[in-house]
Structure formats: structure tokens, C-alpha cells
C-alpha positions in Angstrom: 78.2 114.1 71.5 81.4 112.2 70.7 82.5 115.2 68.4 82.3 117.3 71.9 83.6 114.0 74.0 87.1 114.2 71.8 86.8 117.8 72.3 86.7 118.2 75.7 88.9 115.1 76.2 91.5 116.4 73.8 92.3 119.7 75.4 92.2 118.0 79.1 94.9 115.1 77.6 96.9 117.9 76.3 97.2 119.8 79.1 97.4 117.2 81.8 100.5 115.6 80.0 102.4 119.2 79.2 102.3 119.4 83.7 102.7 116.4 84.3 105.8 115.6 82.1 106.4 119.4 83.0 106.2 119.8 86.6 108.6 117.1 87.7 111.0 119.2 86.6 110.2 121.8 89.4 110.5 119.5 92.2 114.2 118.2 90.8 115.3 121.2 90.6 114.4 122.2 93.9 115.6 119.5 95.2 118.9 119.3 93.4 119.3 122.8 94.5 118.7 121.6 98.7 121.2 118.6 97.9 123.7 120.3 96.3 126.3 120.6 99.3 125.9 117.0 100.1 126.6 116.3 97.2 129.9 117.9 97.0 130.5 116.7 100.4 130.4 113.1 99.4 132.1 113.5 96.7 129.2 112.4 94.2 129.7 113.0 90.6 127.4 114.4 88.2 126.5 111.7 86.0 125.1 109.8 88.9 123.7 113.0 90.2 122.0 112.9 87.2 120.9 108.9 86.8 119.2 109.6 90.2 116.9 112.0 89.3 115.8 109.9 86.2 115.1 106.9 88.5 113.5 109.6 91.2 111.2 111.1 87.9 108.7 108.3 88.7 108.0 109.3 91.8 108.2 113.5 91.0 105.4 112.7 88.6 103.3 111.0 91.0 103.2 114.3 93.2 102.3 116.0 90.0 99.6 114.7 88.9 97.2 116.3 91.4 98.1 119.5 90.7 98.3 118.3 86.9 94.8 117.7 87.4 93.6 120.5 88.4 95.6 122.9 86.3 94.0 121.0 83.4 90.4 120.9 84.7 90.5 125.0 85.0 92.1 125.8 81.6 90.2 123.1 80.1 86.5 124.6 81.5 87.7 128.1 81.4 88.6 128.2 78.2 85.1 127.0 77.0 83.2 129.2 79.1 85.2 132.3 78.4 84.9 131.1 74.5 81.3 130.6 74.6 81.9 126.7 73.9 79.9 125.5 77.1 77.1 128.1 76.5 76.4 127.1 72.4 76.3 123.5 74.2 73.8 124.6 76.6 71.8 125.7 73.6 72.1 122.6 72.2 70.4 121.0 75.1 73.8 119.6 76.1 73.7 120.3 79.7 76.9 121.2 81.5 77.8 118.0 83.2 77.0 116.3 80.4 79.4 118.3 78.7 82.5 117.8 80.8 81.6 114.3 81.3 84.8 112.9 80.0 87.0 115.1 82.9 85.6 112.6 85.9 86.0 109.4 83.6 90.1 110.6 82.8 90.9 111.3 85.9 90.2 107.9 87.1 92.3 106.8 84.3 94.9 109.2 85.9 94.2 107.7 89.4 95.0 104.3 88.1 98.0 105.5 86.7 98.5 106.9 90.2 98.3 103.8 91.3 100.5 102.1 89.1 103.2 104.4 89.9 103.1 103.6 93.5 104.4 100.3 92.7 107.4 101.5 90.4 108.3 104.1 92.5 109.7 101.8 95.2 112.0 100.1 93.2 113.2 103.2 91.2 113.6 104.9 94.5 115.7 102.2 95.7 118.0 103.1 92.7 118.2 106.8 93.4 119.4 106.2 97.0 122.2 104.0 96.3 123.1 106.7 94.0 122.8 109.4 95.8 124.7 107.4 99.2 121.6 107.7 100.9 121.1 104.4 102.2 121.7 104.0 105.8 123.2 101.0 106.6 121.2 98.3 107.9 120.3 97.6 111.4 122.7 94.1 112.7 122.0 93.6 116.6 119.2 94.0 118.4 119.0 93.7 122.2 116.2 92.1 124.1 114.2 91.8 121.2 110.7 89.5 121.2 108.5 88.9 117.7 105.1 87.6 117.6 105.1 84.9 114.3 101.4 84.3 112.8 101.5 80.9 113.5 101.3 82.2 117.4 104.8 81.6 118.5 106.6 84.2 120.8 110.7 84.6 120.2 112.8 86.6 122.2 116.3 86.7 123.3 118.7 88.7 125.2 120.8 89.8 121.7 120.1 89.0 118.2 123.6 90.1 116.3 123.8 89.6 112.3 122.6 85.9 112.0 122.9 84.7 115.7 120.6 84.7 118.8 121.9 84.9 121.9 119.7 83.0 124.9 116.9 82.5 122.3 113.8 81.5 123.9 110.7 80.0 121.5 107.2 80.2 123.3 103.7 78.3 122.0 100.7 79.0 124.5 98.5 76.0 124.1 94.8 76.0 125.0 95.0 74.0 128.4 93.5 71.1 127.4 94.5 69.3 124.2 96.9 71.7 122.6 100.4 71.5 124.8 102.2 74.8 125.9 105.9 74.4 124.3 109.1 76.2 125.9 111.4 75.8 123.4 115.2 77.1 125.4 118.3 77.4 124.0 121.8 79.1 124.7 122.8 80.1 121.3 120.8 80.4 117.3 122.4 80.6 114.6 120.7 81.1 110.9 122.4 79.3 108.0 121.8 81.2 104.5 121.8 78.5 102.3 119.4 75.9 103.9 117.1 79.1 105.2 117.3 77.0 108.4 118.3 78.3 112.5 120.1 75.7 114.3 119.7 76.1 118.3 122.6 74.8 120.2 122.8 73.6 123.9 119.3 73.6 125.1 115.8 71.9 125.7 112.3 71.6 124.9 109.5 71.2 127.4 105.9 70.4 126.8 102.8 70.4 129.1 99.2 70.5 128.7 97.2 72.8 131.1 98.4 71.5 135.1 99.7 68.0 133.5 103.3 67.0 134.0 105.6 68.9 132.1 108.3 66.8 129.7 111.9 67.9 129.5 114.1 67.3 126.5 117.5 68.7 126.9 119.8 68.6 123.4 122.6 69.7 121.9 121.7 70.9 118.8 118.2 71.0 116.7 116.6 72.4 113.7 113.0 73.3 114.1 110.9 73.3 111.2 108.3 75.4 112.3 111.1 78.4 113.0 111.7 79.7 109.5 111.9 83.4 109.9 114.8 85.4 108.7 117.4 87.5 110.8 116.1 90.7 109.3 112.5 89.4 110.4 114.2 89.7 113.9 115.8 92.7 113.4 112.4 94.6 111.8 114.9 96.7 110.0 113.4 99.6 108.3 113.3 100.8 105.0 112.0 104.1 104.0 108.5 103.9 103.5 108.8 105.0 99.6 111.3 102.4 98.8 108.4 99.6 99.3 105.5 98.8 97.9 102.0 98.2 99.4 102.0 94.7 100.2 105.9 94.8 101.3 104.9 98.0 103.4 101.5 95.8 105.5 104.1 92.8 105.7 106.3 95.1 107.8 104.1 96.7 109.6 102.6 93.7 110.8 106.3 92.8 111.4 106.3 95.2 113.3 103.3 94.9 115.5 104.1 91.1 116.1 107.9 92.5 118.0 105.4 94.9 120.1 106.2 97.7 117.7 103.5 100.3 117.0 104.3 102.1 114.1 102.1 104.8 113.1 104.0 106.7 110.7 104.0 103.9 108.4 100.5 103.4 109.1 100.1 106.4 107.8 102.6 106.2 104.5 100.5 102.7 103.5 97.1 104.5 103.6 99.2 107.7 101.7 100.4 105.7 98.7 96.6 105.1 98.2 95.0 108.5 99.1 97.5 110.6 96.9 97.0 108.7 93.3 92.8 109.2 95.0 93.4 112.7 95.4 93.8 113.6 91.3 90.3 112.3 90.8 88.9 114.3 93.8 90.6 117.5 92.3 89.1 117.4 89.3 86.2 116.7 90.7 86.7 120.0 92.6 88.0 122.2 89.7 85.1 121.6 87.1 82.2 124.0 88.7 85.4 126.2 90.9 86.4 127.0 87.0 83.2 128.2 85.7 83.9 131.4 88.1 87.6 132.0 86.4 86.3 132.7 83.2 87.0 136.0 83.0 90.6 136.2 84.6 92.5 135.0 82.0 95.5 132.6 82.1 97.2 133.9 84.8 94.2 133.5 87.0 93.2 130.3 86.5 97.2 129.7 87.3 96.7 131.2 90.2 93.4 129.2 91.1 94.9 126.1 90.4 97.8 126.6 92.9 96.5 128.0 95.7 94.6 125.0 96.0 97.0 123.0 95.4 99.0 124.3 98.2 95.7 124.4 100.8 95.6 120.8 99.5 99.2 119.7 100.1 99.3 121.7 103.5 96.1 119.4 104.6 97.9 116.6 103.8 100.9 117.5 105.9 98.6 118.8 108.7 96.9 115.0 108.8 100.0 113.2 108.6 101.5 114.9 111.6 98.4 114.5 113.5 98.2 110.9 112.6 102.2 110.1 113.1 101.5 111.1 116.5 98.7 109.0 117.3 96.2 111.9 117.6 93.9 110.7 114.9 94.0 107.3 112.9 96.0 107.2 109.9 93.2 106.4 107.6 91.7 109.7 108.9 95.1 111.3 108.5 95.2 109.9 104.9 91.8 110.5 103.6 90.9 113.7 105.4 91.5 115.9 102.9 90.6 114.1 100.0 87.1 113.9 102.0 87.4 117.4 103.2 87.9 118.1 99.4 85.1 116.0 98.0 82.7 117.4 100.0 83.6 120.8 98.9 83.8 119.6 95.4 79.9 118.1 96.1 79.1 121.7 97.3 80.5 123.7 94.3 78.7 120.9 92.0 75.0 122.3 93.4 76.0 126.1 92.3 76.9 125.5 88.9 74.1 126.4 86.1 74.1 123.5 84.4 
């Protein structure tokens, strides 16, 4: 069996790098060719034209690995079947699953490396915008903002511009009978870099506990150690959802949620950067018994196969996102739809297949 284990494994390897390295290549040049005007509009030269798209190949080969996948899967099992392979292995007693056993197990080696490209791709991404001049300038002033901190204080203020809040007013709800309820008012906040410290100016604090007497303390200025968020905390000043990584993505969107923000479409993006890298393994799971009928259509069928699924698959995916950036289904349904529309399938197919 490990003779027909490197055998199987071999051809799948071979072909799954050859897209994968390959395909990339596709989606530059499409995209190059849909730039190309801005490009010239800004005034961007071709060197750095060029340096983007090799920090942007990190993310062009996560998008190809499903269809990487799947184009390996179908040539891989094709090719046996139309070559007899699989059926001198069935007379071996080898069964068919048995067979093609190594397919499931590398492509959750390809899913991992899924994964672990989800986390580059950020940071290369970051690159290939400031190269391209496609990073929007940050967000400075805010009006009327309000953020909910996780240690349950409310902020808010009238203006928040660069690293000053303008009638900043601090809030800490207490439980009405040991825990006070703190107003913490001032005219003016303003965030000093180097010490990572705000320092309110011309104000007070009061204090009460449930209907108790309430305790005043104007000041002129004070530092409160508990208030150690950043201006851009604040803000909530977007990046683009590929330019961070999982955990920086649920910080923000918790950011977000604390300032009364409710932001679906990155919702949706988190749960993405999980469900794609997924995807490959559910694809191949598909293709093994969809390629046991393409024997006998040659090359240019199994092509043909392999992406018209692929484009079902990647319309289903845009289908669900919409429907969960608007709020009409959940954005883990949005997400993971397909891949368990797609699984299913793949489960059907499975009980068809001679084995």
C-alpha cells in the first residue's frame, strides 16, 4: 500500500503545485489588466507595479488553491480510472477509497497551508497597497462619537479630532449598592504619545452609590489610569478587511460593537478567512467520486469539470456574502454555506461510487 500511497500522492503533489504556483498568474494578470489606467493616472511606475504583485502573490495563491484542488483531484482519479490503475487495485482487494486515501489527508495539509497564508497575506497586502497608492488616508475626527471599553466604561464626546476630545464625558454604571456610579466630565482630552496617557483638562468627577449623596470633585487637570485607550480606538478607523489578520480583525469588530457599530461585512470577512483555506479540503472531498465519471473525456473535460465547479463554487460564495453583508442571514451561514452545501453533495457522490 505505500507503493500505491506515493503513487497516488505523487501525481496529486505534482499537479496541485503546477496550479497553484500557476494560477496566480491568471488573477495578476487580470488584475493588472483592470488597473492599468490608474496606474498611469497616478503616475506609478513599473518596478513598483511589479513589487506589488509579488507582495499580492500570497494572497492570489490562497484563492487558488481551491480550484488547485480540485483540478488535481480530477486529473489525479481520472487518469487512474481511464488507465485502468484504480480497477487492477480493485483486483487487488484495494478498495477505492482505500486507494485515494492520501487525497483527503493532503488536502488538509493544503487547508493548513490555507490557513497559514491568511496570516501572511495581511501584512503582504499592506505592502502592495502602499505601492500601488491605495491606501486611503486615515480617518482624524469623529463627531459625537461614544465607545463601550471591556472594563464597562462608556466614552463619548461631542468631537474627537487627531488626539483631542472635545467635551469628553467618561461613564461607570455601578450596581446600586456597593459599586458607585462614576461621571467622570471634562471640557477638553488630550492623548500624549509618549506616556500612552489622556490628560482631561477643566472638569470633575462625581461619585454616588444607588440614591446616596452624590460627591463632586471639580479639577483642573487629571490623568486617569483606568482610561488607556488609543485615539484610533476612538476613531474605529477601518482597515480593509485583508490587510488584518484574524485576531486583529475580532479586536476591531468588537471595537466596533462597543462604539454602537454593527458591522456585518466584517463579520462576514473574519468567518471568510477561515471558510476559504476549509473550502480546498471540501473540494477535494467533492472531486474524488465526481471524477470517476470523467474518465472517458479526456483532458479537456476534466478541465472543464474542474471549472465549472469552481465557478458554481465561487458564485455561492459571493451569493452568501451579499446575503450576509446585508443582514439577511448570519455571517457564519454566509461563510460556511457553501462549503456545507458542497460537503453534502460531496457525501452524496461518495454513496455512488463503486468502490
Amino acid at each position: 500500500m505505500r507503493r500505491l500511497d506515493r503513487l497516488v500522492a505523487r501525481e496529486f503533489i505534482r499537479l496541485f503545485v503546477l496550479f497553484t504556483v500557476a494560477a496566480p498568474f491568471l488573477f495578476i494578470l487580470g488584475d493588472w489588466t483592470d488597473r492599468i489606467d490608474t496606474y498611469s493616472s497616478r503616475g506609478i511606475p513599473v518596478a513598483d507595479q511589479a513589487l506589488s504583485y509579488l507582495y499580492g502573490y500570497p494572497l492570489f495563491m490562497l484563492w487558488s488553491l481551491p480550484v488547485a484542488g480540485l483540478i488535481a483531484t480530477v486529473f489525479t482519479v481520472s487518469n487512474m480510472t481511464r488507465t485502468s490503475e484504480v480497477a487492477a487495485a480493485k483486483a487487488g482487494g484495494v478498495s477505492f477509497w482505500r486507494l485515494f486515501l492520501p487525497l483527503p489527508v493532503l488536502g488538509l495539509m493544503a487547508t493548513a497551508l490555507g490557513l497559514g497564508l491568511s496570516e501572511v497575506v495581511p501584512m503582504t497586502q499592506s505592502q502592495a497597497a502602499e505601492l500601488r497608492g491605495d491606501r486611503a488616508g486615515q480617518v482624524q475626527s469623529r463627531s459625537n462619537f461614544h465607545y463601550r471599553a471591556p472594563d464597562n466604561w462608556f466614552y463619548r464626546g461631542r468631537r474627537i479630532t487627531g488626539d483631542t476630545i472635545y467635551f469628553f464625558h467618561g461613564e461607570l454604571e455601578g450596581d446600586g449598592a456597593s459599586t458607585p456610579t462614576v461621571d467622570l466630565v471634562a471640557r477638553r482630552a488630550v492623548y500624549d504619545s509618549a506616556s500612552s496617557r489622556w490628560t482631561l483638562h477643566d472638569g470633575y468627577q462625581r461619585e454616588w452609590v444607588g440614591e446616596g449623596p452624590v460627591e463632586s470633585m471639580p479639577f483642573d487637570t487629571v490623568r486617569p489610569d483606568n482610561l488607556t485607550y488609543t485615539p484610533d480606538e476612538f476613531l474605529a478607523t477601518p482597515k480593509e478587511p485583508d490587510e488584518m489578520r484574524y485576531a486583529e480583525l475580532s479586536g476591531f469588530i468588537e471595537s466596533l460593537k462597543r462604539s454602537g457599530t454593527e458591522p456585518l461585512e466584517l463579520e462576514v470577512e473574519r468567518a471568510m478567512k477561515l471558510a476559504i483555506p476549509v473550502a480546498t479540503f471540501i473540494i477535494i472531498l467533492f472531486g474524488m467520486p465526481m471524477a470517476t465519471s470523467s474518465s472517458r473525456g479526456g483532458p479537456a473535460y476534466g478541465i472543464g469539470i474542474s471549472l465549472g465547479v469552481t465557478v458554481v463554487y465561487l458564485m455561492l460564495f459571493k451569493v452568501t456574502e451579499a446575503l450576509g453583508n446585508t443582514g439577511t442571514i448570519s455571517p457564519d451561514l454566509a461563510a460556511w454555506g457553501p462549503n456545507a452545501l458542497f460537503a453534502v453533495a460531496a457525501v452524496v457522490l461518495m454513496t455512488r461510487v463503486r468502490t
